[in-house]
KOLVEX-97565 format. One line per field, with one value per residue: x, y, z of N, C-alpha, C in turn; residue number from 1; residue in one letter. Coordinates in Angstrom, 1 decimal, decimal comma, padded with zeros to 4 digits. Example, Ala and Ser with C-alpha at 12.3 -4.5 7.8 and 13.67 -1.06 7.14 Angstrom:
// KOLVEX-97565
n_u 013,2|012,8
n_v -005,7|-002,2
n_w 007,8|007,1
ca_u 012,3|013,7
ca_v -004,5|-001,1
ca_w 007,8|007,1
c_u 013,2|012,9
c_v -003,3|000,0
c_w 007,8|007,9
k 1|2
r A|S
//
This chain:
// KOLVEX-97565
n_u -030,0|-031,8|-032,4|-034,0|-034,2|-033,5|-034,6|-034,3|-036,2|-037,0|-036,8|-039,3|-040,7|-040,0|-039,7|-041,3|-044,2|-044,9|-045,0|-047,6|-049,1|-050,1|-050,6|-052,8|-054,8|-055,2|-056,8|-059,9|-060,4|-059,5|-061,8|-063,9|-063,7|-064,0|-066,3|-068,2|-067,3|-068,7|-071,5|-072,0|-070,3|-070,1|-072,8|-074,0|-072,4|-073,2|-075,8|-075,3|-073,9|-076,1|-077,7|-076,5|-076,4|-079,5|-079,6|-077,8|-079,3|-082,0|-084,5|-086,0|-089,6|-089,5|-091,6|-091,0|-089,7|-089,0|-086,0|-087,5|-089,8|-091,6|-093,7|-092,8|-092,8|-089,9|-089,0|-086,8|-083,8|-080,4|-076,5|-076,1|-078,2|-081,8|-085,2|-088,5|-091,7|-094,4|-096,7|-099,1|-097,3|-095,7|-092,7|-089,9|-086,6|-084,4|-081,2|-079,6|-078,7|-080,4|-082,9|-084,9|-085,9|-087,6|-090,4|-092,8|-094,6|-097,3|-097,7|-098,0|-100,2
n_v 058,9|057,0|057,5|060,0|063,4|064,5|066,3|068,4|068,7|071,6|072,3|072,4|075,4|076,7|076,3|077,5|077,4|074,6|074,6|076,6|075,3|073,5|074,0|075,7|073,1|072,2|073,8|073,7|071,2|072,4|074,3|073,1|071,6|074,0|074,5|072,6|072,5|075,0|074,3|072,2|070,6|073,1|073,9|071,4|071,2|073,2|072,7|070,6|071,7|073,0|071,3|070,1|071,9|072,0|069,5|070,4|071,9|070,8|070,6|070,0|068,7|069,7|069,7|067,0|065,3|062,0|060,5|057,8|058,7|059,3|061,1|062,9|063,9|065,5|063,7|063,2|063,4|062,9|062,6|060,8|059,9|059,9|060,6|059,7|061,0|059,1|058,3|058,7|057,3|055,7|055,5|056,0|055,2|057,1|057,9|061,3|062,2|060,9|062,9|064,4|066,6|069,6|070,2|073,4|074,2|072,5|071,1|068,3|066,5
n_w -069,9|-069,4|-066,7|-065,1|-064,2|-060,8|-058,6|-055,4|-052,7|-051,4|-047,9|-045,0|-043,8|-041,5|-037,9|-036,3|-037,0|-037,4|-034,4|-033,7|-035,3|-033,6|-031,8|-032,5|-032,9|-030,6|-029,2|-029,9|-028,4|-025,7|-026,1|-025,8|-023,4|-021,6|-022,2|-021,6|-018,9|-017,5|-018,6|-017,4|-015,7|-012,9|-012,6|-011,3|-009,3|-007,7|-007,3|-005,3|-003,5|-002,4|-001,7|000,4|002,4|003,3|004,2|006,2|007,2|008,6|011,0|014,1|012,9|010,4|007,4|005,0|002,0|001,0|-000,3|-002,0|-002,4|-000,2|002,1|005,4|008,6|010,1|012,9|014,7|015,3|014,3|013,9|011,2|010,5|010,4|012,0|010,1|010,7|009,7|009,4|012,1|015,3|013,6|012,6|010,5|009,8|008,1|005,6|006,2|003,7|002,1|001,9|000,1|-000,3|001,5|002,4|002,4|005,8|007,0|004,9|005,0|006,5
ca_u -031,1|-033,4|-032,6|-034,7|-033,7|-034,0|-034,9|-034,4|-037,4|-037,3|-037,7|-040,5|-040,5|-040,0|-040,5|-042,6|-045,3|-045,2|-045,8|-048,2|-050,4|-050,1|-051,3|-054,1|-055,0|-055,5|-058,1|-061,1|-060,1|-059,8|-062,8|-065,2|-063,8|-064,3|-068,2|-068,1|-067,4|-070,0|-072,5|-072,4|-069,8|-070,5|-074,1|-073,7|-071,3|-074,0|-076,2|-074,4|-073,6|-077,0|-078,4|-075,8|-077,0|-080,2|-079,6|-077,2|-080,8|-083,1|-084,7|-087,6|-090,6|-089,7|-092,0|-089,8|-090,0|-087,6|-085,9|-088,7|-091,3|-092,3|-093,8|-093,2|-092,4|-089,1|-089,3|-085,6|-082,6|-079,3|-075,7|-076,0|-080,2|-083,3|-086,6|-089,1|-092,9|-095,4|-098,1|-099,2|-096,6|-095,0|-091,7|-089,2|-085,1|-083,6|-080,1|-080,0|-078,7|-081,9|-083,9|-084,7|-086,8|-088,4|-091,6|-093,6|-095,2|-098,9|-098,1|-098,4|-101,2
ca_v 058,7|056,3|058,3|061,5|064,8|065,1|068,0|068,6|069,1|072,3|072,2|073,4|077,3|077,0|075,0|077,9|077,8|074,1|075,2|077,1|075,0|072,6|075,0|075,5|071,8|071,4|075,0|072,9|070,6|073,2|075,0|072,1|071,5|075,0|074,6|071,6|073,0|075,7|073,7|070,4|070,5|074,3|073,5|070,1|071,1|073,9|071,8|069,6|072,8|073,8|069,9|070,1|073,0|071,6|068,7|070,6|072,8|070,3|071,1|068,8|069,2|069,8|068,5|066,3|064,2|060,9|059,4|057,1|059,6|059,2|062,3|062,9|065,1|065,0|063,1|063,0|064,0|062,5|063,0|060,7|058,9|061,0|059,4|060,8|060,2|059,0|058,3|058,1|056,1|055,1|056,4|055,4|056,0|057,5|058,8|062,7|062,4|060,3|064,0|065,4|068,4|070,2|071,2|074,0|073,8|072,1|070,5|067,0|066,2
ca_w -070,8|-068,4|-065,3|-065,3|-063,4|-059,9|-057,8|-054,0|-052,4|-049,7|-046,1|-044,1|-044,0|-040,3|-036,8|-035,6|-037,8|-037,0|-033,0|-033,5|-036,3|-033,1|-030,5|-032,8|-033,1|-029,1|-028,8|-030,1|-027,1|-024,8|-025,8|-025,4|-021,6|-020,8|-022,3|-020,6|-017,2|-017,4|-018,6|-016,6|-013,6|-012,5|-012,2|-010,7|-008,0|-006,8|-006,7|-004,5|-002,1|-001,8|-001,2|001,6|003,4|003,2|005,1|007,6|008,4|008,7|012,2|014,4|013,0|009,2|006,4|004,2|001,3|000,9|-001,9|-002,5|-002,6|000,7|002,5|006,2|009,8|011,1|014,6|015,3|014,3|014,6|013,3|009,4|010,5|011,0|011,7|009,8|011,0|008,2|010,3|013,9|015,5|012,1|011,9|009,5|010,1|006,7|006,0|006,2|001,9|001,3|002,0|-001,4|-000,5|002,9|002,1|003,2|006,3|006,3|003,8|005,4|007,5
c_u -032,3|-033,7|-033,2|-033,9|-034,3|-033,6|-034,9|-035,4|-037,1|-037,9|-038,6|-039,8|-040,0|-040,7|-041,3|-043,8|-045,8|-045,7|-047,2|-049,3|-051,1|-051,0|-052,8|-055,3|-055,6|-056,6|-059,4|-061,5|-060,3|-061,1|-064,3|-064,8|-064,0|-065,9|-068,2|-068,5|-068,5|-071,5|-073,3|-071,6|-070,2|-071,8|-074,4|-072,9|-072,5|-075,0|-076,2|-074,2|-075,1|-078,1|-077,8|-076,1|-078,2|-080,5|-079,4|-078,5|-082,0|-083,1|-086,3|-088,5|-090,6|-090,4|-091,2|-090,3|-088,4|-087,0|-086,8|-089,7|-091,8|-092,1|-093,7|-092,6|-090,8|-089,0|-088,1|-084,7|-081,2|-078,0|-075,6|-077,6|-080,8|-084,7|-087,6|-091,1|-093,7|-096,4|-098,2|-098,7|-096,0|-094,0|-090,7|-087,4|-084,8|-082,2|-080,6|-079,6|-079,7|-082,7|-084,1|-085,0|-087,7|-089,1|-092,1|-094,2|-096,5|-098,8|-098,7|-099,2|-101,4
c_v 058,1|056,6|059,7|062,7|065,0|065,8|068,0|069,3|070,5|071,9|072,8|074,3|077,0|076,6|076,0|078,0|076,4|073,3|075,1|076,9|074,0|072,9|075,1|074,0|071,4|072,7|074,1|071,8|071,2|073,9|074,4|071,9|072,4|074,9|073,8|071,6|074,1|074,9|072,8|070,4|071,8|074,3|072,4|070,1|072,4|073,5|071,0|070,6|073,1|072,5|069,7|070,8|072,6|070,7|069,0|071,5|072,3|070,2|069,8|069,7|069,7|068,7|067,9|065,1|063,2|060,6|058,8|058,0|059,6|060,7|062,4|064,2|064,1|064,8|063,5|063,0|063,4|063,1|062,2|060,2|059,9|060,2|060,6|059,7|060,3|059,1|058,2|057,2|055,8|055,8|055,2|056,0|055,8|058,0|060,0|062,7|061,9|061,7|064,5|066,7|068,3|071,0|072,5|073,8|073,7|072,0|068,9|066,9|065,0
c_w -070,0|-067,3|-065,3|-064,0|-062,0|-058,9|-056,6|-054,1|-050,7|-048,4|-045,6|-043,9|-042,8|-038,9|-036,1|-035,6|-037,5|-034,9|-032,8|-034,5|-034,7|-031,7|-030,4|-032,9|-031,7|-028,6|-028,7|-028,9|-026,0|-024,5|-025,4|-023,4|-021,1|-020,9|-021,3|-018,8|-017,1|-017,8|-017,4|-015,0|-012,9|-011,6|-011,1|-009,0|-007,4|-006,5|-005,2|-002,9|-002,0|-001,1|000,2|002,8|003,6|004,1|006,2|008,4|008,7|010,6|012,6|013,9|011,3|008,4|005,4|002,9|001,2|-000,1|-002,4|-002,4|-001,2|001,6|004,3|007,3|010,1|012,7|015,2|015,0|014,6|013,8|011,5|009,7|011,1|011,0|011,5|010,5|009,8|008,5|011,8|014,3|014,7|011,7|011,5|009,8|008,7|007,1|005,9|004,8|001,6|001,1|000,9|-001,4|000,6|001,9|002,9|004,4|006,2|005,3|003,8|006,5|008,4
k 1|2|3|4|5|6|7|8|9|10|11|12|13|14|15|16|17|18|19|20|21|22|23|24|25|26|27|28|29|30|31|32|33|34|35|36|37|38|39|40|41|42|43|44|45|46|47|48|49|50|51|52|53|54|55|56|57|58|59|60|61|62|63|64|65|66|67|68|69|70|71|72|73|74|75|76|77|78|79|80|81|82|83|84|85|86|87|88|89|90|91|92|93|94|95|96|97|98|99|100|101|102|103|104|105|106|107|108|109
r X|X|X|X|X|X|X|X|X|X|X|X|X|X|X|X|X|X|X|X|X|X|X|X|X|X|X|X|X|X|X|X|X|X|X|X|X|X|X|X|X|X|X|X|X|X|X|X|X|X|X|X|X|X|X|X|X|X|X|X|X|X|X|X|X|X|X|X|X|X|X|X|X|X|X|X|X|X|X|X|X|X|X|X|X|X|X|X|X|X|X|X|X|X|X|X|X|X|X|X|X|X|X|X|X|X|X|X|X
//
């Protein structure tokens, strides 16, 4: 009379359905690291290879700008220091990674 009726409750239909809800659950994860890598590292890493090459061709006599903004000729070249000239007499030893960008020639006077 004060105990009411009760009913077994079924099992899950099946452990493959909870697989493959589970599978689904980690895509949205995966599909953001794949954007991810095309977006941001992809880009980033060729970058990187083409700043590289850049440095390995710098030759005497290239116009160059520095890290700091500073505009000048390469005087002399070494294996990681390059001295660049700014002015008459006024050279400066940088690393060869400080180099941001070989200008055109005549660009610096």
């Amino acid at each position: 009379m004060f105990i009411s009726e009760a009913f077994a409750q079924t099992a899950p239909a099946a452990a493959a359905s909870s697989t493959e809800s589970s599978l689904l659950s980690l895509l949205p994860l995966v599909l953001m690291f794949v954007v991810l890598y095309f977006i941001m590292i992809r880009p980033q890493m060729k970058r990187q290879k083409e700043h590289k090459a850049m440095i390995e061709a710098l030759a005497k006599g290239d116009e160059v700008v520095v890290g700091g903004g500073v505009v000048g000729r390469v005087a002399k070249l070494g294996d990681s220091i390059i001295h660049v000239e700014v002015a008459n007499g006024v050279e400066l030893q940088v690393q060869r990674a400080a180099v941001v960008q070989v200008l055109p020639k005549g660009t610096f006077k």
